[in-house]
N, C-alpha and C positions, 0 to 999 in steps of 0.2 A: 314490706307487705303492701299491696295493692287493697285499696277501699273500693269494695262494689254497693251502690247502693237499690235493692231490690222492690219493686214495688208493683203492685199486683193487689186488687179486693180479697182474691182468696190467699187463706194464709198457707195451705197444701203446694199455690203455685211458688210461696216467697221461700218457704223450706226446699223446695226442689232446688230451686238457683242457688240457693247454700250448700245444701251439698254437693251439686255439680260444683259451683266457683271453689270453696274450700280444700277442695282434696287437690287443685291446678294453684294455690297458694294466696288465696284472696281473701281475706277479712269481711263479711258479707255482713250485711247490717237491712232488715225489712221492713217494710211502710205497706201498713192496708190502705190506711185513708190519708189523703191530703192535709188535713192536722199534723198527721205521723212526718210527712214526708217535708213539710212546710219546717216544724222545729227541728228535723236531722238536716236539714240544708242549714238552718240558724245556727244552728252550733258545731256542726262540726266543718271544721275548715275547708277541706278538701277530698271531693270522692275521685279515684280515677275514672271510674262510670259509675252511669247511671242504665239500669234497665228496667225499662217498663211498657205497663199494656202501656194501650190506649185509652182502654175505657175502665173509671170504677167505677163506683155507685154512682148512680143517678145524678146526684145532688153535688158531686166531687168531681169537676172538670180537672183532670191532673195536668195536662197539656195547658191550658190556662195559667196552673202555677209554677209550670218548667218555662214557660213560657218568658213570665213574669221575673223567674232566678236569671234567667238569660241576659234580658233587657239591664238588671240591675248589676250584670256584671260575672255571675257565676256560672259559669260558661261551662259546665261538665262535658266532657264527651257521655254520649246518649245513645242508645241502644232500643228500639223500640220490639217489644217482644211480646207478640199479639197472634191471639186465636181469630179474631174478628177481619173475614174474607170480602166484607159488604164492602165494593167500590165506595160509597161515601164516608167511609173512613178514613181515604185520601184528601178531603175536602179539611177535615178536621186537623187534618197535619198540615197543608196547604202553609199554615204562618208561623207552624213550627223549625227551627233547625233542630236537625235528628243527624249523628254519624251514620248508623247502622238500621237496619232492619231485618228481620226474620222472624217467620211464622212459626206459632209452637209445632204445631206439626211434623215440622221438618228436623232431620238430624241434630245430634248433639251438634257437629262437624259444623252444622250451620252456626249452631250458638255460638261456639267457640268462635269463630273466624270473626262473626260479626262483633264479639268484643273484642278482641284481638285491632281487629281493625282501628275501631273507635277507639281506645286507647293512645293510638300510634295515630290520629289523627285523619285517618284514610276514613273513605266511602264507601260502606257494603250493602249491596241488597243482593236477600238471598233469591235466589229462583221460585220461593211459592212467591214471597214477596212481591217478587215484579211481575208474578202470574198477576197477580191484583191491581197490579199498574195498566198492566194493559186491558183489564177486563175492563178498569174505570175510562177509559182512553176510549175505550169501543161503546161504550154508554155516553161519553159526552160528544162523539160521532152521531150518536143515535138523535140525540136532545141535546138543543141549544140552553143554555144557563138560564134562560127566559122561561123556557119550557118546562123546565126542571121547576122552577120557582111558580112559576102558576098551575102544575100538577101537586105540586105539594101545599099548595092552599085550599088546592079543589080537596084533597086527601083529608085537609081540614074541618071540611064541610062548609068553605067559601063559596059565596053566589060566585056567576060571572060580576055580575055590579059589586059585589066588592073587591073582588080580585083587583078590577078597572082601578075603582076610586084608591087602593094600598100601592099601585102599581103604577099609577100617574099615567095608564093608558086608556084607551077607548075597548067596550063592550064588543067591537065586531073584531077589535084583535086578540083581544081573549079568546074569544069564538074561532078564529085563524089560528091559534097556537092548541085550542082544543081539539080541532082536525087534524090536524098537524101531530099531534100526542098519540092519535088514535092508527093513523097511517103508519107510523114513524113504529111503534109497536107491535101492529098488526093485532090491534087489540079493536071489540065490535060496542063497548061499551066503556064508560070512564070506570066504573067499578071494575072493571079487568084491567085498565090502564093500570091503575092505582097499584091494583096488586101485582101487577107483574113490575111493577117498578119498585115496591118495595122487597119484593124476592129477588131482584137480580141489585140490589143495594143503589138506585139512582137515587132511590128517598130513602128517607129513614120514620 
């Protein structure tokens, strides 16, 4: 029998993966919170996979603590399986290894494959998935990483002068990457920057 370890804040989403996995012959075992998921890695030996969002609760970086299992050795194959279509969601994987990925959205067909995959060692991204790859591709097209970072301090309610003084640059480049934000978006004020960068997911 194959061990799936399911994890997800709602518990609606951790009972659906059980009984989809269960009835294809998989022993399913759920983690709402990072607590949960931290002592089922501590004790029990070994999962074939692992599926999870991305994000729980606020205060619960789960990626953080898969992160952390990885480094110290417990290397599960990993399946990420997320509602969450915001490009900067990519950024938060960026120092994760993941086998698989796919969007709940998409077909069972997709689940299956992408643990199937992860299992057997192989690399899947499903098609919404890499829809998201490219949207984030075409946003850091748009804004350079610098931009991205001093739009998201403005979004703070950062002066230019402190953007400068956090960011070890001068006031009239802040001011050159604020012009630069506004052209680059085709946005006529930072307040529409702002939001339109936080609806197409450049910020968060």
């Amino acid at each position: 029998m194959k061990y799936l370890l399911a994890i997800d804040s709602l518990p609606i989403a951790t009972e659906g993966l059980k009984r989809i996995f269960e009835c294809r012959g998989f022993k399913v075992i759920e983690a709402t919170t990072t607590g949960q998921v931290s002592w089922l890695i501590e004790h029990i030996s070994k999962f074939d996979v692992i599926v999870s969002e991305v994000i729980l609760h606020s205060s619960d970086n789960i990626l953080n603590l898969l992160s952390h299992a990885q480094s110290d050795g417990m290397d599960y194959p990993t399946v990420i399986y997320t509602s969450h279509n915001e490009p900067y969601i990519l950024r938060q994987l960026s120092g994760f290894t993941f086998n698989s990925a796919v969007m709940k959205h998409e077909s069972l067909q997709e689940l299956y494959n992408s643990v199937e995959c992860a299992i057997r060692g192989e690399k899947y991204i499903s098609p919404g998935f890499r829809s998201m790859i490219n949207s984030f591709e075409h946003t850091n097209r748009l804004l350079s990483c610098k931009s991205i970072e001093i739009l998201t301090r403005i979004s703070d309610g950062d002066s230019n002068r402190i953007i400068a003084n956090a960011m070890n640059i001068g006031e009239k480049t802040v001011e050159y990457h604020r012009s630069l934000i506004l052209k680059r978006l085709s946005c006529r004020t930072m307040t529409e920057a702002v939001c339109r960068a936080i609806k197409e997911g450049i910020i968060s």
